[in-house]
N, C-alpha and C positions, 0 to 999 in steps of 0.2 A: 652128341645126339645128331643124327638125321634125319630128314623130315622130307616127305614126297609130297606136291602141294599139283593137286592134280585143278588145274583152271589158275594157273599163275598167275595170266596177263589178265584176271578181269578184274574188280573192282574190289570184290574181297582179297581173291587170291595175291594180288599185285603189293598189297598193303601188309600182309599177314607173311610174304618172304621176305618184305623192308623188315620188319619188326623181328622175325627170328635169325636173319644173317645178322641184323644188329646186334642180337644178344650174343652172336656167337654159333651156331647152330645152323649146319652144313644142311642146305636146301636145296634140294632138287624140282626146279620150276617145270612143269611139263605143259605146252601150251600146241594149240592147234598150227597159228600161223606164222610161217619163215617170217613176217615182216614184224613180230611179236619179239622175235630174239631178240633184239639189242634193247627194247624197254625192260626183258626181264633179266638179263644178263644186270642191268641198271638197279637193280631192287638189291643185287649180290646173291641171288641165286644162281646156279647152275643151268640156265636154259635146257629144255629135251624138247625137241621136238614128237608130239605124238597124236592121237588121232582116237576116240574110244570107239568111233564107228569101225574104222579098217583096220584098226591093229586087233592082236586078238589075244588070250586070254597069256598064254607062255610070254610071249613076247612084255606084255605090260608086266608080267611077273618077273621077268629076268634085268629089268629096269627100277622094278622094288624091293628089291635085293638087297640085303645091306641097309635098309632105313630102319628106326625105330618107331615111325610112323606115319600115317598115308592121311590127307585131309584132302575133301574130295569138293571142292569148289563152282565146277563145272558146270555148265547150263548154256541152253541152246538159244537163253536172252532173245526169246520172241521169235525167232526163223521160222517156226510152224510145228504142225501138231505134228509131223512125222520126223521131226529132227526132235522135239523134244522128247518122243517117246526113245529115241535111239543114243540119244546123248546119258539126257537126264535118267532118263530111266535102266535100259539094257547100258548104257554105259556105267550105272553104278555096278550092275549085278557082275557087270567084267572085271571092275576093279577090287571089288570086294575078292569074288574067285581069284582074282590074282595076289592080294594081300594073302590070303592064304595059303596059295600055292607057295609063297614067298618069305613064309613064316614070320609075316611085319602083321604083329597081334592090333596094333592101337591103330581104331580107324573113328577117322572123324569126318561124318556128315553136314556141311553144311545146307540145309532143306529148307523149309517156307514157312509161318505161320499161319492155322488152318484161316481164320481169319484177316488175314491181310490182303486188299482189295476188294473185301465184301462190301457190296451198295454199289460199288461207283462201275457197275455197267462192261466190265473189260472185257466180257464176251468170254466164247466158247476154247481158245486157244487158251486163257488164263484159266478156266475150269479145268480143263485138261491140264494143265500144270502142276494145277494143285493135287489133280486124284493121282499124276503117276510123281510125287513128291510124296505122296501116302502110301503110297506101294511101295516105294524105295524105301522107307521107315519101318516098314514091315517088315521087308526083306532082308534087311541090316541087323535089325532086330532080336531073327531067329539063330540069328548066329551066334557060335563060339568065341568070336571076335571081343577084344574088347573094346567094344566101341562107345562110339558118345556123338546123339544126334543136335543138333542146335539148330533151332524157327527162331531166323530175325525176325523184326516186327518188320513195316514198311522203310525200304532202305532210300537212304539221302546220301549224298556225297558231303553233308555239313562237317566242318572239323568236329573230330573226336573230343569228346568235354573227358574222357574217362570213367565216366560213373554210368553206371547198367540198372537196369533193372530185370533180376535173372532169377526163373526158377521152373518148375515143372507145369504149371500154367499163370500167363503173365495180362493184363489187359494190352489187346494191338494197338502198338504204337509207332510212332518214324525209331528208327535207331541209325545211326549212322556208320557206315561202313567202318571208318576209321575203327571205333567202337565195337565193329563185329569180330574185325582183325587182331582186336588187342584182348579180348577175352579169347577167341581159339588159343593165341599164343601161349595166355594164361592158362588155360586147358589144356593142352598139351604138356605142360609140366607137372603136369598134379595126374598121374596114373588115378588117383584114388577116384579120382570124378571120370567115373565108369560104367557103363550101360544104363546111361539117363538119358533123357527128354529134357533139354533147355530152354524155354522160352526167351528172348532177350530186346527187350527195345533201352532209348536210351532210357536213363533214371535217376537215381542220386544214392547209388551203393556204388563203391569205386571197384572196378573191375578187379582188383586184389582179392578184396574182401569177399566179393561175390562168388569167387572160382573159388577161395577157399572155403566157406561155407558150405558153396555145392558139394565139395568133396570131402565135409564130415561123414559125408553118408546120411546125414537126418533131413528129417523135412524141412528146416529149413529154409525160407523163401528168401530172397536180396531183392524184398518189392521196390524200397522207397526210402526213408532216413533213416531208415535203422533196418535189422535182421529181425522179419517175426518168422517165431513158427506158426508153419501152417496148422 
């Protein structure tokens, strides 16, 4: 299997090419900066250097070529409302066009939950975040693709406990990176767990259990010590 992991060097993305070179499974790290290469060349992926503002859509396409699928990590982590309109936002709508042009069907969005940083004041660049993270859900959405969107709850850098709480609406909670990266991974192997909405903070459903229930197809929730259905 290969896998195109577009925001390698950040905090998800860096974790989640550790965790799939480890299993085996040829990774392609695509990161913004020359001084990024040798931490992600370090993960055991593939470093590429690329750019979703100035590369363009052929180009991204002929670099996802050959993968069996594309996980989209990427974010403009605060720089401002017009890099995040152009990262987050026209940068997904490029790589999706491009997963398509490039016949890699499996795309997985990693997005925000709608309520993560409600109350605590973060101003107008975090509002703006949020609404073009709801465009890009939309826009992923209506597609052919087969895709699979996931809202962490609010992220920590705390070690991964492995246990989630995951389903199509979840209450906002911290989850921890480690945590975010080890159910993608687990998501990416279950084709079944397919054009959903995942909610995810951490919990006490082990990230196994969780990806596979999500991907019976039923409603199914992995709120808490057990699987209820919704």
């Amino acid at each position: 299997m290969k896998v195109f992991v577009i925001g390698a060097a950040g905090g998800v993305g860096s974790r989640l090419c550790r965790l799939l070179a480890d299993e085996g499974v040829a990774v392609t790290g695509m990161h913004r900066n020359l001084l990024q290469f040798e931490s992600v060349a370090a993960t055991g992926a593939s470093p590429l250097i690329g750019d979703l503002i100035g590369d363009d859509v052929p180009k991204l396409s002929h670099w996802m070529c050959g993968h069996d699928a594309v996980v989209f990590t990427a974010g403009a982590h605060g720089t401002g409302i017009d890099q995040t309109s152009l990262i987050d936002g026209r940068g997904l709508e490029k790589a999706v066009a491009a997963a398509e042009a490039a016949g890699v069907t499996r795309f997985v969005l990693v997005s925000a939950m709608p309520e993560a940083g409600r109350g605590k004041n973060l101003g107008e660049r975090f509002e703006h975040y949020l609404g073009v993270k709801k465009a890009t859900e939309a826009y992923l959405s209506r597609t052919d693709l087969d895709w699979l969107i996931v809202r962490p709850g609010t992220l920590t850098d705390d070690p991964g406990s492995g246990l989630v709480a995951a389903g199509p609406a979840v209450i906002d909670a911290p989850v921890s990176r480690d945590n975010v990266a080890g159910f993608l991974a687990a998501a990416i192997a279950r084709p079944l767990l397919s054009q959903q909405i995942v909610e995810l903070t951490d919990g006490e459903t082990t990230i196994a259990e969780a990806a596979v229930t999500l991907a019976g197809g039923g409603t199914e929730v992995a709120t808490g010590r057990r699987l209820l259905s919704a």
